[in-house]
C-alpha positions as CSV (number, residue, x, y, z in Angstrom):
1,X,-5.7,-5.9,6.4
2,X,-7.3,-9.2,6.9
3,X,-5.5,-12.4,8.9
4,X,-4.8,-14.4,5.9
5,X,-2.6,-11.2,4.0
6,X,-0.9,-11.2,7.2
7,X,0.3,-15.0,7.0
8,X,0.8,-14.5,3.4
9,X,3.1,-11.5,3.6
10,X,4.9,-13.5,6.4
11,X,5.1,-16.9,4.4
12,X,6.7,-14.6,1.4
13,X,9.4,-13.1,3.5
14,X,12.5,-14.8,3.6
15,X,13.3,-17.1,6.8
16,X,15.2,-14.9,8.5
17,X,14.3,-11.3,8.8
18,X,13.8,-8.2,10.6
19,X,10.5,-7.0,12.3
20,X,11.5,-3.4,11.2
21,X,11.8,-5.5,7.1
22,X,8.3,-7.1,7.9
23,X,6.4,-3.4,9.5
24,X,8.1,-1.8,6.5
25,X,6.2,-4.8,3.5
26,X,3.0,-4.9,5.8
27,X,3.0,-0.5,5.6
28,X,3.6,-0.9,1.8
29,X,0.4,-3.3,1.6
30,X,-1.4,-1.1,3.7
31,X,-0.8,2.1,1.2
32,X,-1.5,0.2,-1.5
33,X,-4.8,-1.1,-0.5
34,X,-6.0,2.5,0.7
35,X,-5.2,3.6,-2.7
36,X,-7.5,0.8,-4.2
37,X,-9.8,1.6,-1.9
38,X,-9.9,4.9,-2.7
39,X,-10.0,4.4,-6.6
40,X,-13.1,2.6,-6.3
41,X,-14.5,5.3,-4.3
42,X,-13.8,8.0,-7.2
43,X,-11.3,9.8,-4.6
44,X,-8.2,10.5,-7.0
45,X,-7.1,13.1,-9.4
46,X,-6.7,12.5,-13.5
47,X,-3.3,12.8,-14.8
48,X,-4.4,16.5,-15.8
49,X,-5.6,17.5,-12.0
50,X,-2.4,15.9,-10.7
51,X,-0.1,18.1,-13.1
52,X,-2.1,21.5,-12.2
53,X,-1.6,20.5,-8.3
54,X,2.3,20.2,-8.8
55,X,2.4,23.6,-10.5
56,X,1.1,25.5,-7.2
């Protein structure tokens, strides 16, 4: 996460809040942008591989 999501996500939350509300948006964030991350590298399974992993 770079310094200026930081300040964003902070400037977005309301003006009173909790750090455990802030840790919890900043950990969101950080899962979605190692899923990007990983989509661009190829690392994920098709809708097909996902189904045949929740079978086992």
């Amino acid at each position: 996460m770079r310094k200026v999501q930081l300040i964003e996500t902070i400037k977005d939350m309301p003006e009173e809040f909790s750090v455990e509300d802030l840790i919890e948006r900043l950990m969101v964030l950080q899962k979605i942008e190692e899923a990007q991350q990983q989509v661009q590298s190829g690392q994920f399974y098709t809708d097909e591989e996902a189904e045949k992993k929740l079978e086992k």
